[in-house]
C-alpha atoms as an extended CHARMM CRD file, in Angstrom:
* protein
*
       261  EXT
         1         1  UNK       CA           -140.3560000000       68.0400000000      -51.7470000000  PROA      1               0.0000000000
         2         2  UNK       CA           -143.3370000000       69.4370000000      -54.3370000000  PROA      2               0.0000000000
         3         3  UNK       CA           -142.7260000000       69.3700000000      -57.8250000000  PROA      3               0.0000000000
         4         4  UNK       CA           -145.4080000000       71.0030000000      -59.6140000000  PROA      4               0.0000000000
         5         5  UNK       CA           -145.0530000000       70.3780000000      -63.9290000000  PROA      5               0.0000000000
         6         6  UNK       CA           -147.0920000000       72.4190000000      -66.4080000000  PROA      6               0.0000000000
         7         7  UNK       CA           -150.0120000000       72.1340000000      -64.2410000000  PROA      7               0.0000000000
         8         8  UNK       CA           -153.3570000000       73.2960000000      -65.7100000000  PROA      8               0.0000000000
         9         9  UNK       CA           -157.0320000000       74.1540000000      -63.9660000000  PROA      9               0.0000000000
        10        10  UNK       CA           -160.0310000000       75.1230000000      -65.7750000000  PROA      10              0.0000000000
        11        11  UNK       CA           -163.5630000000       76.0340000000      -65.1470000000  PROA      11              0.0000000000
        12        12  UNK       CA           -165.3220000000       75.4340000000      -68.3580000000  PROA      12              0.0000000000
        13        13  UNK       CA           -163.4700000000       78.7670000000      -70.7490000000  PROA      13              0.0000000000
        14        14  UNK       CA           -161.4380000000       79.9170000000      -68.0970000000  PROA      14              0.0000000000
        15        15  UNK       CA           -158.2370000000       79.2110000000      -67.3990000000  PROA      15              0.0000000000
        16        16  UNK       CA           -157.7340000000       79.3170000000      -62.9670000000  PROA      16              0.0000000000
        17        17  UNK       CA           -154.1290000000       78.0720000000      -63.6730000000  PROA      17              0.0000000000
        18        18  UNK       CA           -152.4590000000       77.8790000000      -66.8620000000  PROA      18              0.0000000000
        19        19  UNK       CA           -149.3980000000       75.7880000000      -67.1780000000  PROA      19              0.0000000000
        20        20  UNK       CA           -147.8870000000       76.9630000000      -63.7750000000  PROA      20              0.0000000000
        21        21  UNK       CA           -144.8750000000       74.7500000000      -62.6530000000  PROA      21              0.0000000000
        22        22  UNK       CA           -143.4650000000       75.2590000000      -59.1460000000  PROA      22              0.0000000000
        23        23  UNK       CA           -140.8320000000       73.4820000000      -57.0570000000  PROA      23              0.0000000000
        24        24  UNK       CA           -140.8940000000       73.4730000000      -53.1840000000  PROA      24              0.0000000000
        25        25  UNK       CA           -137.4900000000       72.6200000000      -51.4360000000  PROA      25              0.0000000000
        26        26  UNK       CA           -137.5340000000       70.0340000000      -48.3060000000  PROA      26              0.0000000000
        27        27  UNK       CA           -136.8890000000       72.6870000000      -45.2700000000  PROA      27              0.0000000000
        28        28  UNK       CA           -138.0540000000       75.7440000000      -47.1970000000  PROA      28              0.0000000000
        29        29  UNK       CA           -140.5930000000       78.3740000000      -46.4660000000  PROA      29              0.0000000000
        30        30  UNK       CA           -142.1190000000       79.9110000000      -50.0430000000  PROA      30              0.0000000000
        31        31  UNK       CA           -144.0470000000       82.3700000000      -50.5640000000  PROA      31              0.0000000000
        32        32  UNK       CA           -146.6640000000       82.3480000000      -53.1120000000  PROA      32              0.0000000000
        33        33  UNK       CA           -147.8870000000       86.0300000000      -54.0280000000  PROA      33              0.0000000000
        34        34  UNK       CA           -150.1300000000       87.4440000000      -56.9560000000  PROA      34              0.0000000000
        35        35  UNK       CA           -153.0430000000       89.3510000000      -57.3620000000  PROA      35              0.0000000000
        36        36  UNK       CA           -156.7260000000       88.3030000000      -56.3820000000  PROA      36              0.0000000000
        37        37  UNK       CA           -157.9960000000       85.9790000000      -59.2180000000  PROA      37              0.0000000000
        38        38  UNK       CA           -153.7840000000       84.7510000000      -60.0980000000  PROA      38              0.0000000000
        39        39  UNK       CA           -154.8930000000       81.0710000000      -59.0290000000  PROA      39              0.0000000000
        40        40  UNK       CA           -152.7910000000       80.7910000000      -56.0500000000  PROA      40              0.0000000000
        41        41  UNK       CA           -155.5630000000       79.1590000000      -54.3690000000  PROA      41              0.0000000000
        42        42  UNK       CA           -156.6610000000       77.2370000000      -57.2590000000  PROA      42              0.0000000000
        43        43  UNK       CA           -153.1270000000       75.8100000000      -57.4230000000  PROA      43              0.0000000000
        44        44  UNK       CA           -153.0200000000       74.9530000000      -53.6100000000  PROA      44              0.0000000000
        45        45  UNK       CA           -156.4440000000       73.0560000000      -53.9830000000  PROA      45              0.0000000000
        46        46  UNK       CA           -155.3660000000       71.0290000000      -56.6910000000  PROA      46              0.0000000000
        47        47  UNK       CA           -151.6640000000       70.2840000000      -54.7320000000  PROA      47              0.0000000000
        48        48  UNK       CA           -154.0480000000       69.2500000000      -51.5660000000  PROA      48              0.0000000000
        49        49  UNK       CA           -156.4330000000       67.5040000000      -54.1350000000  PROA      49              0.0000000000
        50        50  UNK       CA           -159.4050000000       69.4220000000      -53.0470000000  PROA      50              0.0000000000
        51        51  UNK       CA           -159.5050000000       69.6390000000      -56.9010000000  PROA      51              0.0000000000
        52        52  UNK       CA           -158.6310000000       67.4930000000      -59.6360000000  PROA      52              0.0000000000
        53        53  UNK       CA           -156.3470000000       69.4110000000      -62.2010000000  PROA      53              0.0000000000
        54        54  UNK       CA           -157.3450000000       69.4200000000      -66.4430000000  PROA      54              0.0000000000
        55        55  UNK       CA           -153.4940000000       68.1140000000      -66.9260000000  PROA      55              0.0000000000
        56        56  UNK       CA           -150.3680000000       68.8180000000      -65.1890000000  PROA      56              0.0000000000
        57        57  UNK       CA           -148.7860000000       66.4590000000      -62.2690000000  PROA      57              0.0000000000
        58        58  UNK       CA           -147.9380000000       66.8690000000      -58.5970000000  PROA      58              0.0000000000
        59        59  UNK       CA           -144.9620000000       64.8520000000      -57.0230000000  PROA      59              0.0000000000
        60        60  UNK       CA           -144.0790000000       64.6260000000      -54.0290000000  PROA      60              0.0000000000
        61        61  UNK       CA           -140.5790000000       63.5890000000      -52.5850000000  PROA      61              0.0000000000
        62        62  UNK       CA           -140.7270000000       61.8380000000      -55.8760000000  PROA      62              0.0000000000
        63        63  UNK       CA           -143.9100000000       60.2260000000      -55.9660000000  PROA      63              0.0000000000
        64        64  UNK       CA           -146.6950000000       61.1840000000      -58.3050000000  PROA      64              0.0000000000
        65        65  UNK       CA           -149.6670000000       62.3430000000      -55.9090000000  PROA      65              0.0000000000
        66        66  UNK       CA           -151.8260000000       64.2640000000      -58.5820000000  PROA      66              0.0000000000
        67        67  UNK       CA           -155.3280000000       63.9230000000      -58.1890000000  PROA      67              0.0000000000
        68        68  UNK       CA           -155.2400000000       62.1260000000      -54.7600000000  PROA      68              0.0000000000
        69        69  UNK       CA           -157.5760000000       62.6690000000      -52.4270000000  PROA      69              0.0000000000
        70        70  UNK       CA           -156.9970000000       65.3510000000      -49.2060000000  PROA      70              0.0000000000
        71        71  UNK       CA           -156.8260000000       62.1800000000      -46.5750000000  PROA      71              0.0000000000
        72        72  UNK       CA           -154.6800000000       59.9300000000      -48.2490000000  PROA      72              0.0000000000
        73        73  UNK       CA           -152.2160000000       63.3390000000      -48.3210000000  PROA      73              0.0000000000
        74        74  UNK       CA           -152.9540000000       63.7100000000      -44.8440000000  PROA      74              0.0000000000
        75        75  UNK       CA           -151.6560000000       60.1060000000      -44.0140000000  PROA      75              0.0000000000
        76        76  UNK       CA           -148.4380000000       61.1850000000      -46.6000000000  PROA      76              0.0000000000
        77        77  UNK       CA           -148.0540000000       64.3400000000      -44.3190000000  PROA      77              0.0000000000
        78        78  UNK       CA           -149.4410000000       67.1870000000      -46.6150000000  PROA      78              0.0000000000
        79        79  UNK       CA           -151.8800000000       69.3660000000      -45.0230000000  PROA      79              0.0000000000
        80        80  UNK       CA           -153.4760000000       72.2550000000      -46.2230000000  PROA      80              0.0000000000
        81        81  UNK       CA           -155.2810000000       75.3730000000      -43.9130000000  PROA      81              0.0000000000
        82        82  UNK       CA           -157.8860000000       77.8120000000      -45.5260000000  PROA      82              0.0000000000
        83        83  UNK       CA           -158.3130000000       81.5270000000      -45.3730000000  PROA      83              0.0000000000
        84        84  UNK       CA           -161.1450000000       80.9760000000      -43.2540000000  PROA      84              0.0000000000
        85        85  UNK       CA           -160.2100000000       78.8590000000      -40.2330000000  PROA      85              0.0000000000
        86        86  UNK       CA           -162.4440000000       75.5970000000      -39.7360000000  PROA      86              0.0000000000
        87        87  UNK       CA           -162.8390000000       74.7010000000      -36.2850000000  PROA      87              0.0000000000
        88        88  UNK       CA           -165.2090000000       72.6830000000      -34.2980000000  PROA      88              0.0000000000
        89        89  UNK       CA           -166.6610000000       75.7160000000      -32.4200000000  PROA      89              0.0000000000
        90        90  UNK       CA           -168.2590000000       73.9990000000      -29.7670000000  PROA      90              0.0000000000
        91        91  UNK       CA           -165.7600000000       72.0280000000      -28.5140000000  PROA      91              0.0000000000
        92        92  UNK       CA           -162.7890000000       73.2470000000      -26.3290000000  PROA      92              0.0000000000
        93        93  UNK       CA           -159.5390000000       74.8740000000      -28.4070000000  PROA      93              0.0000000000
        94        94  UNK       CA           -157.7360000000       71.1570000000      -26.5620000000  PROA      94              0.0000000000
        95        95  UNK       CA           -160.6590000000       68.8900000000      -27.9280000000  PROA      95              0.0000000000
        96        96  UNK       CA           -159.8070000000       70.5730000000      -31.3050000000  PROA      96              0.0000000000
        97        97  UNK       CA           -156.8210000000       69.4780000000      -31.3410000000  PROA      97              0.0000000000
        98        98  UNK       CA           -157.2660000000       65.8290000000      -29.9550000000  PROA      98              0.0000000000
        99        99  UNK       CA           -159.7850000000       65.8760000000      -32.5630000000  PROA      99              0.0000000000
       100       100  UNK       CA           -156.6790000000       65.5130000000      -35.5770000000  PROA      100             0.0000000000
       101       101  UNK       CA           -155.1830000000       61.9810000000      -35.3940000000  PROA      101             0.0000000000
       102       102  UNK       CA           -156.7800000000       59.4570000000      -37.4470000000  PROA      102             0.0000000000
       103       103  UNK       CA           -157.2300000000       56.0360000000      -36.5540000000  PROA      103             0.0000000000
       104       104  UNK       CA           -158.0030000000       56.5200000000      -33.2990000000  PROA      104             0.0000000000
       105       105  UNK       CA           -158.9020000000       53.5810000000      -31.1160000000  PROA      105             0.0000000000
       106       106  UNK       CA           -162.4160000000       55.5210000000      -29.3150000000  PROA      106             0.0000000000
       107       107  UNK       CA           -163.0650000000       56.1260000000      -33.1200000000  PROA      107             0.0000000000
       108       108  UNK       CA           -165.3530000000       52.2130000000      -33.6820000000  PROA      108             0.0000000000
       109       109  UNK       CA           -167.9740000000       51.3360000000      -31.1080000000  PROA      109             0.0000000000
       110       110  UNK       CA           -166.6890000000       48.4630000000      -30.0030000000  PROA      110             0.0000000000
       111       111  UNK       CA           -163.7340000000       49.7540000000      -28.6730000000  PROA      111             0.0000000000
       112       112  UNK       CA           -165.3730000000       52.4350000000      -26.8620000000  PROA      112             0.0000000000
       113       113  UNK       CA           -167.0570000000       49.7470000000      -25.1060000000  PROA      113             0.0000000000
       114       114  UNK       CA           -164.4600000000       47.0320000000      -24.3670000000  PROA      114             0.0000000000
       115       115  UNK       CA           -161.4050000000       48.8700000000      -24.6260000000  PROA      115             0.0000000000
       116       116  UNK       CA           -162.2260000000       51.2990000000      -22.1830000000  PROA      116             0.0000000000
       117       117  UNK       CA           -158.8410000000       51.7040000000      -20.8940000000  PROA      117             0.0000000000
       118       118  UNK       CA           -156.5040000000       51.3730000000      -23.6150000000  PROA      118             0.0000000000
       119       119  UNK       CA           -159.3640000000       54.3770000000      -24.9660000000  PROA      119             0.0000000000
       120       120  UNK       CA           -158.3570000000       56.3320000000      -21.5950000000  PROA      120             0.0000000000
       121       121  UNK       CA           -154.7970000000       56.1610000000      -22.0840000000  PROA      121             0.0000000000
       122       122  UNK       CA           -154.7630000000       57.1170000000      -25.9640000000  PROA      122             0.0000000000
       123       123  UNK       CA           -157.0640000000       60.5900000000      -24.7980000000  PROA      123             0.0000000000
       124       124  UNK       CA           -154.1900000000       61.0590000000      -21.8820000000  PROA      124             0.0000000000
       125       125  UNK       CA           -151.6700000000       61.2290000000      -24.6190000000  PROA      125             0.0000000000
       126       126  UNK       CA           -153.4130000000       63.1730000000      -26.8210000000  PROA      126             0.0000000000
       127       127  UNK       CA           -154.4300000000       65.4030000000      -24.3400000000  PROA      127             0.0000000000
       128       128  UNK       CA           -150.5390000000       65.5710000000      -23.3870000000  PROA      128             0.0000000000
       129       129  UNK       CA           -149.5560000000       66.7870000000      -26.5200000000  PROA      129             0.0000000000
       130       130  UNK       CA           -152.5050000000       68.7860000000      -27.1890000000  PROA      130             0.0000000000
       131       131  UNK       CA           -151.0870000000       70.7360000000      -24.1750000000  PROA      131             0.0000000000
       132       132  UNK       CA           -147.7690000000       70.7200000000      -25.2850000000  PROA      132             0.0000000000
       133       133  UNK       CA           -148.9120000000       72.4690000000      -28.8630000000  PROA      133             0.0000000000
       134       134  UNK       CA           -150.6680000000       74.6090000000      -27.2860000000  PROA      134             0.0000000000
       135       135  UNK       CA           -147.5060000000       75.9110000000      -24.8710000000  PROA      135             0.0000000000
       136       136  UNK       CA           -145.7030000000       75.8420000000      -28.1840000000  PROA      136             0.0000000000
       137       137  UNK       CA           -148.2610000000       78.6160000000      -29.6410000000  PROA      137             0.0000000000
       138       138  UNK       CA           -148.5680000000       80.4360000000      -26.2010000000  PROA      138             0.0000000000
       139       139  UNK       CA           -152.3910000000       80.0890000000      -26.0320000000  PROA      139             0.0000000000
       140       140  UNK       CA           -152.0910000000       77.4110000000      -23.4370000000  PROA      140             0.0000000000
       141       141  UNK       CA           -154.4840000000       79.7510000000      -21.4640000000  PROA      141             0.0000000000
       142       142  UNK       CA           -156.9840000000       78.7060000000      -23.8680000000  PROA      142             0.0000000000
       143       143  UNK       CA           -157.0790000000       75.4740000000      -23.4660000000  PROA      143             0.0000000000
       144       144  UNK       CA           -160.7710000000       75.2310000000      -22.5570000000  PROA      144             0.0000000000
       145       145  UNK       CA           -162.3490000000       78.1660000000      -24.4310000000  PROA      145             0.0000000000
       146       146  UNK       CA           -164.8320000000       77.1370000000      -27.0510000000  PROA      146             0.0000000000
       147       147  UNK       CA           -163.4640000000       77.5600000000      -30.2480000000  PROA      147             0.0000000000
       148       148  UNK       CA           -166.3130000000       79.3100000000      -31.5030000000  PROA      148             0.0000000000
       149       149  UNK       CA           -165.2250000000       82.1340000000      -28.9470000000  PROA      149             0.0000000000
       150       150  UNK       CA           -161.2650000000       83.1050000000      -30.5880000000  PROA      150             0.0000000000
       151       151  UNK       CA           -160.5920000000       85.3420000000      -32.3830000000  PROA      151             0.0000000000
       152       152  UNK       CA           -159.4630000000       85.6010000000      -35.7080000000  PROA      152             0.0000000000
       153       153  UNK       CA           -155.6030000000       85.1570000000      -34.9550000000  PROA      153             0.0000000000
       154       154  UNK       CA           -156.2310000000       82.8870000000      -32.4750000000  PROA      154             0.0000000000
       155       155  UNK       CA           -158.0420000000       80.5360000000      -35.0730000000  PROA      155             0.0000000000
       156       156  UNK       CA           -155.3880000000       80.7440000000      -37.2720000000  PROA      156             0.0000000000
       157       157  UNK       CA           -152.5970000000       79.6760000000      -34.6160000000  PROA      157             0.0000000000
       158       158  UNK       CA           -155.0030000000       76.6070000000      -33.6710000000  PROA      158             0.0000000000
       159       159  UNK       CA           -155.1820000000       75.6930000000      -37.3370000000  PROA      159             0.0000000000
       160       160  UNK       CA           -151.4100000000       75.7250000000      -37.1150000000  PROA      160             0.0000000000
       161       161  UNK       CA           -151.3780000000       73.7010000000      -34.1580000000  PROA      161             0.0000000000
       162       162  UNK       CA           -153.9460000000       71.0660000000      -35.9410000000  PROA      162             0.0000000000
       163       163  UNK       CA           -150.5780000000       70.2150000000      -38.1480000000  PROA      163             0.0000000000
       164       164  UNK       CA           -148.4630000000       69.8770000000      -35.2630000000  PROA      164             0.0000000000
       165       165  UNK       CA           -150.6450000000       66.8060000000      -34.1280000000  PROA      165             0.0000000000
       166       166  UNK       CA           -149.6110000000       64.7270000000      -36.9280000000  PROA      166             0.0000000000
       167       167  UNK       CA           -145.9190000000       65.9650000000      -37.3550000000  PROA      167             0.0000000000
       168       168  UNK       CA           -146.6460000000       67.1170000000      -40.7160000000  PROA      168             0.0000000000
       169       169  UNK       CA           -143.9340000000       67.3210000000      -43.6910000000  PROA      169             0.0000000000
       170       170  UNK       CA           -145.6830000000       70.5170000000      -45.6680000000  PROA      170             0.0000000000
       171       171  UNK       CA           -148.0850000000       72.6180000000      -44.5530000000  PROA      171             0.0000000000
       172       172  UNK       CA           -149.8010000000       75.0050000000      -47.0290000000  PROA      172             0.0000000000
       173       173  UNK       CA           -151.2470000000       78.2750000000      -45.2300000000  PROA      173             0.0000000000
       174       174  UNK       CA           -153.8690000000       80.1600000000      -47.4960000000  PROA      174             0.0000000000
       175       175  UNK       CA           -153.7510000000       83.9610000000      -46.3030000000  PROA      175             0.0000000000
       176       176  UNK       CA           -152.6270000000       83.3050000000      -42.7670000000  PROA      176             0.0000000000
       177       177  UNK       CA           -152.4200000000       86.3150000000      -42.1350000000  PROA      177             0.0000000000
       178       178  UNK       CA           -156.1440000000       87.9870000000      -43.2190000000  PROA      178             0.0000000000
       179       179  UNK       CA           -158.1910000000       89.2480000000      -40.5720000000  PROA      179             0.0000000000
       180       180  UNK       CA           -155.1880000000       88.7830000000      -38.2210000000  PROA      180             0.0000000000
       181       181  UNK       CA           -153.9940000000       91.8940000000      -35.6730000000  PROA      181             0.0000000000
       182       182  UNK       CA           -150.5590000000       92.5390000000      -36.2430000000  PROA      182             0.0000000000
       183       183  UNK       CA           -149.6270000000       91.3800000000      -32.8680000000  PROA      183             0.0000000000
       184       184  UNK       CA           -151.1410000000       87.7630000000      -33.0780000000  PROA      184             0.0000000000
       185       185  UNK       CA           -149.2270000000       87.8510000000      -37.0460000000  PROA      185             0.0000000000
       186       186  UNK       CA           -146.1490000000       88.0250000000      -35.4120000000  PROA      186             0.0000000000
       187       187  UNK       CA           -147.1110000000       85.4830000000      -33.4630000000  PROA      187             0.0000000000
       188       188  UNK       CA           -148.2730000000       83.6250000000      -36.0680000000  PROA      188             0.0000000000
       189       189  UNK       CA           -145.1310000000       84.0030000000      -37.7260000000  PROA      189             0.0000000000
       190       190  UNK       CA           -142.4710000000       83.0940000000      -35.1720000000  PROA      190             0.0000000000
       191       191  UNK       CA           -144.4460000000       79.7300000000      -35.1170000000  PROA      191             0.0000000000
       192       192  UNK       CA           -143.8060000000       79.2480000000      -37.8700000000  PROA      192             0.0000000000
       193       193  UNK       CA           -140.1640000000       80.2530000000      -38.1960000000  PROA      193             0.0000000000
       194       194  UNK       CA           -139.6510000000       77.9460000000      -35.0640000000  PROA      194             0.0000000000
       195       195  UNK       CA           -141.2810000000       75.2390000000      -37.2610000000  PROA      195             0.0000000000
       196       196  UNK       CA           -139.3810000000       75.2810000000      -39.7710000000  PROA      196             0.0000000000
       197       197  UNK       CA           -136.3240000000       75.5050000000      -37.8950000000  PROA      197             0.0000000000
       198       198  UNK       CA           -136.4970000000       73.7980000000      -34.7680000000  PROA      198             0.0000000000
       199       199  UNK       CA           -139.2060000000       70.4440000000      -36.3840000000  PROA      199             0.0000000000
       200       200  UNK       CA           -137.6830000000       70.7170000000      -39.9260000000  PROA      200             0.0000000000
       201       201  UNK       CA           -141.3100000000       71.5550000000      -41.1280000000  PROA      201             0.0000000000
       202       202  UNK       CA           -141.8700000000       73.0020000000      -45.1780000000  PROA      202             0.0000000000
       203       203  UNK       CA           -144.3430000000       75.7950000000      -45.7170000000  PROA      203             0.0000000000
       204       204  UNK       CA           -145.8270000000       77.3670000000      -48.7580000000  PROA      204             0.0000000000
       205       205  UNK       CA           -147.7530000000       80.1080000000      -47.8380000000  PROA      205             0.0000000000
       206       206  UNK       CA           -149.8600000000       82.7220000000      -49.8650000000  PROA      206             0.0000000000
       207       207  UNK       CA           -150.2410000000       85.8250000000      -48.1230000000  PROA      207             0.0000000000
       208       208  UNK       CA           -150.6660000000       89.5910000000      -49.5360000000  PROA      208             0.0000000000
       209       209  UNK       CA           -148.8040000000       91.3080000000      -46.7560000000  PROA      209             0.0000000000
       210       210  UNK       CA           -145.3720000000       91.8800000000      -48.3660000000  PROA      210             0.0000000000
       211       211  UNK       CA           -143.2230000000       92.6100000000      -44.6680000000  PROA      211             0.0000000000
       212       212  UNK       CA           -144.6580000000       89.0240000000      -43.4530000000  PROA      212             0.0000000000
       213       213  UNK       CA           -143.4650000000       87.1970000000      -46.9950000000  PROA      213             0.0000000000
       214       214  UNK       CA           -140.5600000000       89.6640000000      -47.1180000000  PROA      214             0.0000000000
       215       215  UNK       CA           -139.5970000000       88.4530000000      -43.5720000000  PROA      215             0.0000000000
       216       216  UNK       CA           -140.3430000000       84.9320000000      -43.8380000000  PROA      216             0.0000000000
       217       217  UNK       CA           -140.0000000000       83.9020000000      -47.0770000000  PROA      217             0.0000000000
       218       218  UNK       CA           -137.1120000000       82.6240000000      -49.3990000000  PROA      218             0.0000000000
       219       219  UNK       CA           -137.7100000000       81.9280000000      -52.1820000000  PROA      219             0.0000000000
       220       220  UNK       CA           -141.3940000000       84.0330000000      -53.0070000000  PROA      220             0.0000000000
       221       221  UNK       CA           -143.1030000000       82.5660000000      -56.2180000000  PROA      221             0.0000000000
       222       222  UNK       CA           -145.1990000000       85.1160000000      -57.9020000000  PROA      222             0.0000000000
       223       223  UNK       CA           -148.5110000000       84.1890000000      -59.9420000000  PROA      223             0.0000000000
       224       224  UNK       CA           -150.6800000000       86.1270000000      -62.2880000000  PROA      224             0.0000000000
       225       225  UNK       CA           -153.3050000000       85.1170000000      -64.5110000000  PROA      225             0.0000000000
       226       226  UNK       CA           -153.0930000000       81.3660000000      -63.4820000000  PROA      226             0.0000000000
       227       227  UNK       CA           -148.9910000000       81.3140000000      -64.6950000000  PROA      227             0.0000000000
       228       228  UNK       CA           -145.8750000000       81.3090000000      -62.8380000000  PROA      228             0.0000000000
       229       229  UNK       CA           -144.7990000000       85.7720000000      -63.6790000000  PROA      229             0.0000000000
       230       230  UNK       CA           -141.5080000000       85.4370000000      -61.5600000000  PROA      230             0.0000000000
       231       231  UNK       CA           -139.2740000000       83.8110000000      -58.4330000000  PROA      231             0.0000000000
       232       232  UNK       CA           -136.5920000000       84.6630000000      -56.0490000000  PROA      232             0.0000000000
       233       233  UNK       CA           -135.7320000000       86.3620000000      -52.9380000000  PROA      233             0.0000000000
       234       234  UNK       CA           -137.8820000000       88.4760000000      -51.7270000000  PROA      234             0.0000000000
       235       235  UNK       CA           -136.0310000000       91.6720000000      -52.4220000000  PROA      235             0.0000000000
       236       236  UNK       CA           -135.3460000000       90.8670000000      -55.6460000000  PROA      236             0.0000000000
       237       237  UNK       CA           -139.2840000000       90.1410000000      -56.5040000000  PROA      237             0.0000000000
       238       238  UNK       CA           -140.2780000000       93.4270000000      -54.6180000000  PROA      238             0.0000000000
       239       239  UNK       CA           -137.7530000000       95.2300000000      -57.7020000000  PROA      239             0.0000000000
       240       240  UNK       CA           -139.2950000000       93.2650000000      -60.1800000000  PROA      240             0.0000000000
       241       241  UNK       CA           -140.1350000000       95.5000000000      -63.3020000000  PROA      241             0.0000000000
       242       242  UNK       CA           -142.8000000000       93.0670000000      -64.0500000000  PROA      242             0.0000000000
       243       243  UNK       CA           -143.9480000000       92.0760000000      -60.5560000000  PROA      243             0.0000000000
       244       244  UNK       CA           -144.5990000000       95.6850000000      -59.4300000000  PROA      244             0.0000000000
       245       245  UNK       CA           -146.7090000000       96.5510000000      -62.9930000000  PROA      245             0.0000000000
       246       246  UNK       CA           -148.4700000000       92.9610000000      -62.4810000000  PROA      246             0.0000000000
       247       247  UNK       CA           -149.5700000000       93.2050000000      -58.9550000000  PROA      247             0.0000000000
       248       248  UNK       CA           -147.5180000000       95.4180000000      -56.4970000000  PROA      248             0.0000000000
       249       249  UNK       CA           -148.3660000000       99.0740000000      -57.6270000000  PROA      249             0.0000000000
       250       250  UNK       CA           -146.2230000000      101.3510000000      -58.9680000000  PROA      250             0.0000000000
       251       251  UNK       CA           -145.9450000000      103.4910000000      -55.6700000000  PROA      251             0.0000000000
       252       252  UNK       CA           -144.8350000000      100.2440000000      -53.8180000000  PROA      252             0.0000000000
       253       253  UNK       CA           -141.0350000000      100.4970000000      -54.2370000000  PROA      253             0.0000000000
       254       254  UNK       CA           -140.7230000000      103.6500000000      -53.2210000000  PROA      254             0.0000000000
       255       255  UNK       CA           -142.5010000000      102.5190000000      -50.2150000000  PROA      255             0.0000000000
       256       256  UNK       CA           -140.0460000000      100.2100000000      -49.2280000000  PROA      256             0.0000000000
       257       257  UNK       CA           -137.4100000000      102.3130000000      -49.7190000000  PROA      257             0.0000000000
       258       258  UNK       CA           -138.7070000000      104.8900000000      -47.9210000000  PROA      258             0.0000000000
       259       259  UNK       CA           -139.2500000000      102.3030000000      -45.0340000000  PROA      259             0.0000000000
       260       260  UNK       CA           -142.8200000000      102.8090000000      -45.1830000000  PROA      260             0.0000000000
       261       261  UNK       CA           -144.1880000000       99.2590000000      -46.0450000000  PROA      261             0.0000000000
């Protein structure tokens, strides 16, 4: 679905991402790891087209979308969350979510005014499905907290459902899981996994807790210093020579053998 070539991003002298070239499959969920500073978030703002890269190209089922803006790749179906979740925090977790359609009909003046009904029944609908997204994450019984009021994890899943709104075709989650009690991450991730399986959704996700890639992910693309270091299953990335110097810690595989990460 992505296709990422020789992809380059810098701030004046240095080099965020440096000739990193990726590939996403249609129906995949991939991991993108690295240490702090590798340009994994670099590289998902200049996918989303928060930023414009230096050189490189982005394609997309086979269309060149590099350098396009973030809501024409909404309207393509390519959505991108942030570590910190962006809500409206004054309006209801629901009215979030009815927020994320565009082109809605209440949107110009003049149909608010004479189009009062056909207004009415577009906010039934969307209020429909905001209800059903909401059963889907199993916060339905926050339906009319303010936003402002969730917690961490429970931002996160209502960034999640913002993409289920639209029916989007890849989703890229920036450290879903930071901040997030391990109860509401396992949450987090069977949404997902349902997704992806039951709504055919892609992810890429970057996330530095390696049992939530490890049970997730396939393939896991590691970064470091703004290039691509390795990528493969998750196993075979966590016995990575290379991986483990680069960014995993020596003590790591051990760890995992032991059971103990």
């Amino acid at each position: 679905m992505i296709r990422v070539d020789s992809l380059h991003k810098h701030f004046g002298g240095f080099r965020a991402v440096d000739g990193a070239s990726i590939e996403i499959e249609t129906g995949s969920i991939t991991g993108l790891i690295g240490p702090n500073g590798a340009g994994k978030s670099t590289l998902f703002n200049v996918i989303a087209g928060v930023l414009p890269p230096t050189s490189g190209t982005v394609t997309m089922d086979g269309e060149d979308i590099t350098g396009l803006p973030p809501h024409e790749l909404f309207h393509k179906g390519l959505l991108r969350t942030f570590q910190i979740a962006h809500e409206f925090s004054s309006m209801t977790v629901r009215e979030n979510l009815m927020m994320v359609p565009a082109r809605q009909t209440g949107e110009r003046l003049w149909n608010a005014w004479f189009k009062r009904g056909r207004v009415a029944e577009e906010e039934r609908a969307l209020a429909q499905k905001a209800d059903e997204v909401l059963d889907f994450l199993t916060i339905d019984h926050l339906a009319e907290e303010k936003a402002g009021n969730l917690s961490g994890g429970q931002k996160k899943l209502l960034e999640l459902g913002r993409t289920m709104m639209v029916d989007a075709k890849i989703v890229f989650l920036d450290e879903v899981g930071a901040g997030v009690n391990r109860t509401l991450l396992n949450t987090i991730g069977d949404a997902i996994v349902r997704l992806n399986r039951e709504r055919g959704y892609t992810f890429c996700l970057i996330e530095h807790d390696m049992d939530f890639i490890a049970r997730l992910c396939d393939p896991v693309i590691v970064m470091a210093e703004g290039k691509v270091l390795a990528q493969g299953p998750a196993d075979h990335i966590m016995e990575n020579e290379a991986v483990i110097e680069a960014y995993l810690g020596t003590g790591l595989k051990n760890k995992i053998k032991d059971g103990t990460q």
